[in-house]
KETOR-922341 format. One record per residue: x, y, z of N, C-alpha, C in turn. Coordinates in pm, whole numbers, padded with zeros to 5 digits, always signed. Example, Ala and Ser with C-alpha at 12.3 -4.5 7.8 and 13.67 -1.06 7.14 Angstrom:
REM KETOR-922341
+01319-00569+00780+01230-00450+00780+01320-00330+00780/+01285-00225+00708+01367-00106+00714+01290+00003+00787/
REM end
This chain:
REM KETOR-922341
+00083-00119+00000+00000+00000+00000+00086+00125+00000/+00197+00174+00083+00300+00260+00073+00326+00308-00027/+00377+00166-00135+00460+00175-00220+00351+00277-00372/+00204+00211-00345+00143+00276-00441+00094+00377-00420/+00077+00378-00276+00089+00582-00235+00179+00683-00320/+00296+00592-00299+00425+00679-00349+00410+00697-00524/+00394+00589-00522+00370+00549-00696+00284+00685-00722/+00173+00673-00672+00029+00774-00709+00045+00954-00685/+00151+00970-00558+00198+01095-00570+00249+01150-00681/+00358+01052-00733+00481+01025-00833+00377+01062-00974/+00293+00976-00969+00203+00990-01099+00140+01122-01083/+00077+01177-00959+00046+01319-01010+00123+01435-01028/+00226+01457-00946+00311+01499-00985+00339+01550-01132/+00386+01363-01181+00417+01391-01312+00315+01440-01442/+00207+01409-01376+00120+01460-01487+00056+01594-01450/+00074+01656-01362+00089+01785-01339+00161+01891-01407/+00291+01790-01441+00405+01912-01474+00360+01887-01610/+00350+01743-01672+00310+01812-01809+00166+01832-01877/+00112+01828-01787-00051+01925-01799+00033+02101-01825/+00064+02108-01764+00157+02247-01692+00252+02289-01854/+00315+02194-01854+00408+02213-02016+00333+02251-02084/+00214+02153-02121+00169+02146-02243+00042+02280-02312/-00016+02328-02119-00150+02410-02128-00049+02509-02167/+00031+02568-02081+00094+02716-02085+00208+02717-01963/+00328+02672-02014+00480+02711-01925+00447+02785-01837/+00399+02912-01889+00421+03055-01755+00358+02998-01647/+00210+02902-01697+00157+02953-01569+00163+02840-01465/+00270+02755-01461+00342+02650-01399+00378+02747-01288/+00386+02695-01120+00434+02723-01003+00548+02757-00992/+00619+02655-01071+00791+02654-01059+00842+02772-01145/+00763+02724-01278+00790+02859-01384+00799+02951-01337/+00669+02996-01282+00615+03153-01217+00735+03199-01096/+00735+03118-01025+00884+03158-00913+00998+03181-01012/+01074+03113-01082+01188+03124-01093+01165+03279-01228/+01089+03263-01255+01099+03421-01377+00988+03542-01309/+00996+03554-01163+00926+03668-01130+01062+03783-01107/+01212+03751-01153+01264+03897-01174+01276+03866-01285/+01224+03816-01427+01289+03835-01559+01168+03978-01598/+01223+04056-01694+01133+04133-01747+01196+04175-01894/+01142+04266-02011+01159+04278-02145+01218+04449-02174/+01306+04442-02228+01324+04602-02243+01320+04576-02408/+01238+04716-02440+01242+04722-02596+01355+04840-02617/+01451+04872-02739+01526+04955-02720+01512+05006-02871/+01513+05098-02897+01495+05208-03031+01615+05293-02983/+01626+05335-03133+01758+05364-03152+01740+05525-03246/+01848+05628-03246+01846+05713-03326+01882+05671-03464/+01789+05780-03577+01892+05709-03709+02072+05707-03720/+02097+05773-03655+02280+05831-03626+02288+05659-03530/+02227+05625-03460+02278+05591-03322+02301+05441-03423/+02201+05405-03493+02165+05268-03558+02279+05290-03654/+02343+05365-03761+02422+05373-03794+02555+05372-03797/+02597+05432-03671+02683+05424-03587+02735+05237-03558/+02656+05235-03506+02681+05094-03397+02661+04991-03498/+02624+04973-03660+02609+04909-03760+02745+04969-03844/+02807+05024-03828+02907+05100-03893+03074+04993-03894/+02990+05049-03731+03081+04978-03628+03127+04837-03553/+02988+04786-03614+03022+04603-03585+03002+04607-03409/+02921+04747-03340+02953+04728-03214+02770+04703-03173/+02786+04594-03012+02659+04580-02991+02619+04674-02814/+02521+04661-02786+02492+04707-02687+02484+04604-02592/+02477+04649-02453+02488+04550-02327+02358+04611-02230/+02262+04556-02161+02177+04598-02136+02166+04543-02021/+02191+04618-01919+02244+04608-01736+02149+04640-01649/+02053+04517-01582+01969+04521-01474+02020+04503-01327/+02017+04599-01251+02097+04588-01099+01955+04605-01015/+01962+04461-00927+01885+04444-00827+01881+04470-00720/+01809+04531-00599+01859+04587-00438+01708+04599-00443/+01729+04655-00288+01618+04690-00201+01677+04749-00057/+01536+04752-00008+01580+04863+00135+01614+04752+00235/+01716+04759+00300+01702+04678+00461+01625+04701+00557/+01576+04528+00597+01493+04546+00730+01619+04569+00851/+01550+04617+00978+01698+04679+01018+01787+04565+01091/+01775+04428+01140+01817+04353+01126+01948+04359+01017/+01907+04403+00900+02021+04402+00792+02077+04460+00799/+02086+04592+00840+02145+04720+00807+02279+04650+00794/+02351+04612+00857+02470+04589+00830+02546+04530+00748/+02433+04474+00655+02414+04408+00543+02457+04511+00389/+02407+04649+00409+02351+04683+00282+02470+04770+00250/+02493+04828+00110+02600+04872+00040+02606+05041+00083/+02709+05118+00039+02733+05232+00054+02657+05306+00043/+02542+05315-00016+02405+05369-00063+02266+05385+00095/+02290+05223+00180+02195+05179+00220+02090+05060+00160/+02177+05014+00041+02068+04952-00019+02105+04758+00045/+02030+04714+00002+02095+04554-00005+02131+04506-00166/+02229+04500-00180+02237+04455-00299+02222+04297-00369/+02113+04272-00469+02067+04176-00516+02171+04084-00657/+02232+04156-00716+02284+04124-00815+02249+04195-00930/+02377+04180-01029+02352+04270-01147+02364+04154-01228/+02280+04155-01373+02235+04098-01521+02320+04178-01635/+02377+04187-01681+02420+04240-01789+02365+04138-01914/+02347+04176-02023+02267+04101-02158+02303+04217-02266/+02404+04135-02343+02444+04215-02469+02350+04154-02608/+02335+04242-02621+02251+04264-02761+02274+04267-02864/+02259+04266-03017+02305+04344-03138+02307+04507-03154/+02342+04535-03263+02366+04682-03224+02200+04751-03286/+02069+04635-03362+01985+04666-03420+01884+04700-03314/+01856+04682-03230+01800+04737-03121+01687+04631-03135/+01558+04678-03072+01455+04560-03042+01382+04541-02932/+01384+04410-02862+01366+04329-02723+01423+04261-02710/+01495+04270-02605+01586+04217-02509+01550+04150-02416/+01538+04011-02334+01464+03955-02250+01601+03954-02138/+01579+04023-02022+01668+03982-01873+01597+03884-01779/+01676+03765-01780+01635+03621-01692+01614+03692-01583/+01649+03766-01504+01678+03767-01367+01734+03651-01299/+01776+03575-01352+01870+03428-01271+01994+03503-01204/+02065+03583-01218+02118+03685-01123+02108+03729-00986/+01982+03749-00992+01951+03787-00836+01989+03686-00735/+02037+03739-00611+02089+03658-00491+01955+03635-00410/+01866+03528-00427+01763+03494-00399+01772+03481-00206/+01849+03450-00169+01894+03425-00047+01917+03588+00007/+01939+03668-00049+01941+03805+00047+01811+03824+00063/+01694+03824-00020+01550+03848-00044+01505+03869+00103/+01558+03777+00221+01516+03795+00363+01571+03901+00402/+01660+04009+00333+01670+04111+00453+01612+04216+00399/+01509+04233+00312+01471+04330+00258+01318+04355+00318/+01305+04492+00310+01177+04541+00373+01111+04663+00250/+01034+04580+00193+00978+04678+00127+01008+04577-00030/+00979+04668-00199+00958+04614-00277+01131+04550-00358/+01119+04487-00457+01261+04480-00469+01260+04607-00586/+01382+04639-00618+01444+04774-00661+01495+04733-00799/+01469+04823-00900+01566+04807-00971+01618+04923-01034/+01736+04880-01130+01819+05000-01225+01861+04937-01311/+01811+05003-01449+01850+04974-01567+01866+05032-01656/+02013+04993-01690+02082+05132-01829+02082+05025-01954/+02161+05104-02050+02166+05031-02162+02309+05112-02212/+02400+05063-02258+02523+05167-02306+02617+05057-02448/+02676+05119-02530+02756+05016-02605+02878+04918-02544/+02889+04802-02618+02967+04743-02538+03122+04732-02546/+03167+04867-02622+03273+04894-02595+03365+04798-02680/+03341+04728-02820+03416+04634-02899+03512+04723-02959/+03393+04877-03047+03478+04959-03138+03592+05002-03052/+03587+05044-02942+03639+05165-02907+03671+05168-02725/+03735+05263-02705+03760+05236-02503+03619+05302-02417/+03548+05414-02501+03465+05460-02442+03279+05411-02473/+03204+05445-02381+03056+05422-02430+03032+05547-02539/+02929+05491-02664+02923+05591-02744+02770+05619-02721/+02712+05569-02621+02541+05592-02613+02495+05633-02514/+02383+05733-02510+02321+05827-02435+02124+05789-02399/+02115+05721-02325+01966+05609-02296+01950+05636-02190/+01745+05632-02247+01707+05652-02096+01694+05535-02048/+01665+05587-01888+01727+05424-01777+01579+05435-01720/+01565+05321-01651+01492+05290-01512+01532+05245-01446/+01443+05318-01287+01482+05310-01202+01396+05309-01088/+01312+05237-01079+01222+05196-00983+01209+05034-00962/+01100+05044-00900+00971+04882-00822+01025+04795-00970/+01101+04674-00918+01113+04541-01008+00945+04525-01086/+00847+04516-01040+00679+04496-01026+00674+04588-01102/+00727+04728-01148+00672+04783-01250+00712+04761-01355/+00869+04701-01389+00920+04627-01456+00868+04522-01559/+00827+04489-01490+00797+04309-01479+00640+04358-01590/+00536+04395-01509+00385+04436-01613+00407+04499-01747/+00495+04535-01745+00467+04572-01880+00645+04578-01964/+00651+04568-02080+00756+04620-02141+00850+04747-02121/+01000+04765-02053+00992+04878-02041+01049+04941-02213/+01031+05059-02219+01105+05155-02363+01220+05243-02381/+01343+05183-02378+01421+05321-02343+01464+05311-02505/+01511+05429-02503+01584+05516-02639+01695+05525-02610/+01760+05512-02735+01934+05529-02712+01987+05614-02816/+02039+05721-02834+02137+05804-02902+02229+05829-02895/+02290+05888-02982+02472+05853-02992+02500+06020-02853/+02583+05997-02785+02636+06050-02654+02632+06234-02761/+02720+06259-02903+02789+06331-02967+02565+06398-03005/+02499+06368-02996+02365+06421-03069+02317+06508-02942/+02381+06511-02837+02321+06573-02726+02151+06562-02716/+02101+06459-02720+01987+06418-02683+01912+06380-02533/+01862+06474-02509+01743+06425-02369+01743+06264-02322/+01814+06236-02191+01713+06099-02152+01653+06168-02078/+01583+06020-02063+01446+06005-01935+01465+05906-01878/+01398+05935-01735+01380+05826-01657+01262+05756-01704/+01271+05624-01719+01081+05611-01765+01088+05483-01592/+00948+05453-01630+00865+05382-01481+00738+05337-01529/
REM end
């Protein structure tokens, strides 16, 4: 009797996960945990900027840094800022711009306990420095709630540093 207990767990289990495969990945348990820090940045480009970086054979790198606030337990925990730091994603790109998907497999899942409040993020986008020693791109960043991240696509723009072009923070 044990043995077909075990058996019968074993069997739902397994036909769980591929009920789970087969209906829709995302909306699997395991799925859903392990990609609640991945999120999508779309990136547009100036006509100069796309030119440039196609000119140039050079691609972009697109850098998500994770933190949050300490519970005070932590404090002694958190970086020069005050923050706790989660881990940074870097994800290089082509130089054609697009969507970019960041895993969040980065994050230090194990600090997550000393944080009080939402997790944090910051995200730039700059060239990756193949052509040349310096960044040649000027993008807007974000910089808020991972959770605002995450709902929707974020949009930043990138122009060449030399076009003196406006960023923004977007959110």
């Amino acid at each position: 009797m044990r043995q077909r207990a075990s058996f019968t767990a074993f069997g739902r289990s397994w036909v769980g996960l591929l009920t789970c495969g087969v209906i829709l990945l995302s909306s699997c348990p395991i799925e859903a945990a392990e990609n609640r820090f991945a999120f999508s940045v779309h990136i547009s480009l100036s006509s100069k900027a796309a030119a440039k970086l196609a000119a140039t054979s050079e691609a972009m790198i697109v850098s998500a840094s994770y933190s949050g606030n300490p519970i005070p337990a932590a404090e002694k925990e958190a970086n020069e800022i005050g923050q706790i730091d989660l881990g940074i994603e870097n994800v290089e790109t082509s130089s054609k711009g697009g969507t970019v998907y960041v895993t969040g497999t980065k994050v230090n899942r194990d600090h997550l306990r000393w944080l009080k409040g939402p997790v944090l993020m910051n995200v730039n986008v700059y060239s990756a420095r193949r052509s040349g020693p310096d960044n040649i791109l000027a993008c807007d960043f974000f910089d808020g709630k991972l959770e605002d991240a995450v709902r929707k696509p974020l949009s930043l723009h990138c122009s060449l540093i030399t076009e003196n072009a406006k960023t923004r923070h977007t959110s």
